[in-house]
C-alpha positions in Angstrom: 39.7 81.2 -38.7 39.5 82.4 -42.5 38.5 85.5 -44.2 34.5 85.7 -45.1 34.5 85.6 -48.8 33.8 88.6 -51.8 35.2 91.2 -49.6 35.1 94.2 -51.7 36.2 96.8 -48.9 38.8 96.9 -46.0 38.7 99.5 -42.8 41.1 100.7 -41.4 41.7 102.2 -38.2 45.0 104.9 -37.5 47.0 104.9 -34.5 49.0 101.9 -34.4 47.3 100.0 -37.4 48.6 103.1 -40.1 50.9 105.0 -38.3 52.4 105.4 -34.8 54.1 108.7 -33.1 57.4 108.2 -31.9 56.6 110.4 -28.3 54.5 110.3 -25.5 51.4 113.3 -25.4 52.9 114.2 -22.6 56.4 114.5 -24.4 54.8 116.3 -27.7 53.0 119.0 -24.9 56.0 119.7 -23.7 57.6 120.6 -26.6 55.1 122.9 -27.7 55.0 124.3 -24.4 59.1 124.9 -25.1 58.4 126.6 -28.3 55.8 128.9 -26.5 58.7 130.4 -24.1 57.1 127.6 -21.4 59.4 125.9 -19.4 57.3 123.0 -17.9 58.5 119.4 -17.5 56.5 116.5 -18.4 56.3 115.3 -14.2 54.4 118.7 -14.3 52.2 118.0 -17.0 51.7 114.8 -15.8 50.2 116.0 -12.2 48.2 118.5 -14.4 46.7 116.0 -16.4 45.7 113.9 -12.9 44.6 117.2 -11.2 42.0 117.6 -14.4 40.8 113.6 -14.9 38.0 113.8 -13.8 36.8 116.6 -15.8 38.5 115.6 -18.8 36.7 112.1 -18.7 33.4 113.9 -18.6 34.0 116.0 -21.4 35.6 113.8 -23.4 33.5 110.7 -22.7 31.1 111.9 -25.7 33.8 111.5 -28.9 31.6 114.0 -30.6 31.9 116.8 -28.1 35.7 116.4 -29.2 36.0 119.6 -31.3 38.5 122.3 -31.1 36.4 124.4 -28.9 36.5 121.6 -26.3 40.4 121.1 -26.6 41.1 125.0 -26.5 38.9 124.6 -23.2 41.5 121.8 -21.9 44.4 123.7 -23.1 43.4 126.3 -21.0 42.6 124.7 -17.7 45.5 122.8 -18.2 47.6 126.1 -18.4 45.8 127.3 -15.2 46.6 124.1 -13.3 50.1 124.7 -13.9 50.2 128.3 -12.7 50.7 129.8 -15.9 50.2 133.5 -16.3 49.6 136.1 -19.2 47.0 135.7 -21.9 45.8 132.1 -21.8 43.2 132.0 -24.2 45.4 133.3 -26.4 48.1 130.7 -25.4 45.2 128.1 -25.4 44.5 128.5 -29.0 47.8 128.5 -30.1 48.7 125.3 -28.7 45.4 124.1 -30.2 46.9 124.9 -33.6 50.2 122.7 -32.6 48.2 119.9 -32.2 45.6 120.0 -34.8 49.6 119.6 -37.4 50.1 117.0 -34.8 50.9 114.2 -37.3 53.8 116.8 -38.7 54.6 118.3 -35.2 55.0 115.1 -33.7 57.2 113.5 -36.4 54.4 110.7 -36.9 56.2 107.4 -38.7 54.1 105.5 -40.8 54.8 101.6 -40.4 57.3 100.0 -43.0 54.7 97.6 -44.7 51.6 100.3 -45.3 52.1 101.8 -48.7 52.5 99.1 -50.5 49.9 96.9 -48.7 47.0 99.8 -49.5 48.7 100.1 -52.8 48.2 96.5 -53.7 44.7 96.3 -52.3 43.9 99.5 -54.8 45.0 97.6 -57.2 42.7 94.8 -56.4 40.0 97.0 -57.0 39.6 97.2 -52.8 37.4 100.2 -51.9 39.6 101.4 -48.5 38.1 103.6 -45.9 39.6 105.0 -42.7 37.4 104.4 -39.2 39.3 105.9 -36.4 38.4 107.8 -33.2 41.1 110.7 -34.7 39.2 113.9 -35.5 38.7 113.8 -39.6 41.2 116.8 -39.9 43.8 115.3 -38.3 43.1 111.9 -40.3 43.4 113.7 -43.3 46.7 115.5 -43.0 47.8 112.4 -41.5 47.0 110.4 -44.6 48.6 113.5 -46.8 51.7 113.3 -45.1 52.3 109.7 -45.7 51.4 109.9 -49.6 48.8 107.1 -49.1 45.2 109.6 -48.6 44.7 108.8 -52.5 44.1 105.3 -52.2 41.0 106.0 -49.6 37.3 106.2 -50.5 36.3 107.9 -46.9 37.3 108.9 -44.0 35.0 108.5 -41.0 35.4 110.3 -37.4 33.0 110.4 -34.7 32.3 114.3 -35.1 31.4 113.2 -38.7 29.6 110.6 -38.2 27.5 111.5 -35.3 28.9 108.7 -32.4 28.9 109.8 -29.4 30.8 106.5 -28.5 33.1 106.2 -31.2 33.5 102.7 -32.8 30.7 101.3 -30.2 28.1 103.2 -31.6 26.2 101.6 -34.8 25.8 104.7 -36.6 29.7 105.1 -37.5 29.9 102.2 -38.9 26.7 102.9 -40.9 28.3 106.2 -41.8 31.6 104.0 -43.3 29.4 101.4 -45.0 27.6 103.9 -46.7 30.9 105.9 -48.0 32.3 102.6 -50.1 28.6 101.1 -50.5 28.9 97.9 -49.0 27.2 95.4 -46.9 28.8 94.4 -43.8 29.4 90.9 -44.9 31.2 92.6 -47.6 34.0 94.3 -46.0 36.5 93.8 -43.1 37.7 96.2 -40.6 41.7 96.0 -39.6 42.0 97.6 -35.9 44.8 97.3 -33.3 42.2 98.0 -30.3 39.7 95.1 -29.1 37.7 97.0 -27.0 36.6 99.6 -29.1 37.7 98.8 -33.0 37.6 94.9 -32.6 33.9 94.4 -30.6 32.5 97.2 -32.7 32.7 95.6 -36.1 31.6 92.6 -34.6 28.6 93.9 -33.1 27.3 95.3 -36.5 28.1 92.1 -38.4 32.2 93.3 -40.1 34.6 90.5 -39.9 37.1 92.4 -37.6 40.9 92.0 -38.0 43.1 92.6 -35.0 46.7 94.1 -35.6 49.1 92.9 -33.3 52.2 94.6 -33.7 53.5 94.4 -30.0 52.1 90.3 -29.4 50.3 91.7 -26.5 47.1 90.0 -27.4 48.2 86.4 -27.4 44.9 85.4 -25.3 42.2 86.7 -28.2 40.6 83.5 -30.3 37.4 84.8 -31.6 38.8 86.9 -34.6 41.7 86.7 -36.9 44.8 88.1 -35.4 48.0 89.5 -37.7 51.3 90.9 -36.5 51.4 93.6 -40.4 49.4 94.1 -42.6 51.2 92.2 -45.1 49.2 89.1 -44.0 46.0 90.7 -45.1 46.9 90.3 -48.5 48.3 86.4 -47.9 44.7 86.1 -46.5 43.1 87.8 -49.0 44.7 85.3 -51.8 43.7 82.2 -50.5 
């Protein structure tokens, strides 16, 4: 399967496409819990984060009623769960504020081959956008941290963009096409999730590009499949 041709823009999608974070959430909790004077352990958090899954699928089903208003909310329950006491609104929204420098907190890595793939497709004149279900500030500081947020045209989040289902919903992907004014025949869109990322390009006509950095998707046929991103540009050159 080949690329379509005169692509003149390239999506990309964040966690584990861009970047990856070297802990679990549970992991990166407790360590701000640690620097809060909390001593919790992650089994803890854990049976917190089962206690409240129901209620935290229902709020969060709906990507844009992801805001920090919502998260300060889940902060808080989750502090109740556990049996903390003292102030926890005020606790809530400063563990909000941990997570919104979550790719500096969380000692995010950026993967080996990124900067100079993006800086190559710049160079090719390749308008670059980023599509991810990440709020847009945490994209942004994200991008700024790695030195690469100058090589993007856009960034696109569901809060921005109006989708309540994230990459399933038409209207982000409007949003995206309309920030590097293309068609969708035009531009790809590099993901490393087929559910969401991979069948919602396809639906609005993007040739998608699935990322495979851990060979966990052996079985998929129907799009073009690449283990970095340095095989975008080998694809892009023939």
């Amino acid at each position: 399967m080949g690329l379509a041709m005169n692509i003149k823009a390239i999506f990309f999608d964040m966690d584990g496409t861009l970047v990856h974070i070297p802990m679990s959430q549970e992991q990166f909790l407790r360590n701000i819990y640690q620097k809060l004077g909390l001593h919790i352990t992650i089994e803890q958090i854990k049976a917190a984060n089962k206690n409240m899954e129901k209620w935290l699928n229902e709020k969060f089903s709906d990507y844009t009623q992801r805001t920090r208003e919502a998260f300060v909310e889940s902060d808080y329950r989750r502090l109740k769960v556990l049996g903390v006491k003292g102030d926890l609104h005020r606790l809530s929204e400063r563990i909000q504020d941990y997570w919104e420098n979550f790719p500096e907190e969380a000692n995010e890595k950026i993967y080996p081959e990124v900067k100079n793939v993006v800086r190559k497709l710049g160079g090719k004149g390749i308008r670059l956008a980023i599509v991810s279900h990440r709020t847009t500030t945490l994209s942004q500081k994200s991008l700024e941290k790695q030195g690469i947020k100058k090589y993007f045209t856009c960034i696109v989040s569901p809060e921005l963009s109006g989708s309540k289902k994230g990459k399933l919903s038409p209207q982000m992907w409007k949003y995206a096409l309309n920030g590097v004014s293309c068609k969708p025949s035009e531009v790809l869109h590099v993901d490393n999730e087929y559910e969401t990322g991979i069948i919602g390009a396809k639906r609005v006509g993007i040739q998608p590009v699935l990322i495979d950095r851990k060979d966990v998707h052996s079985s998929v046929t129907d799009c073009i499949v690449t283990h970095d991103l340095t095989e975008i540009l080998e694809l892009l050159s023939h």
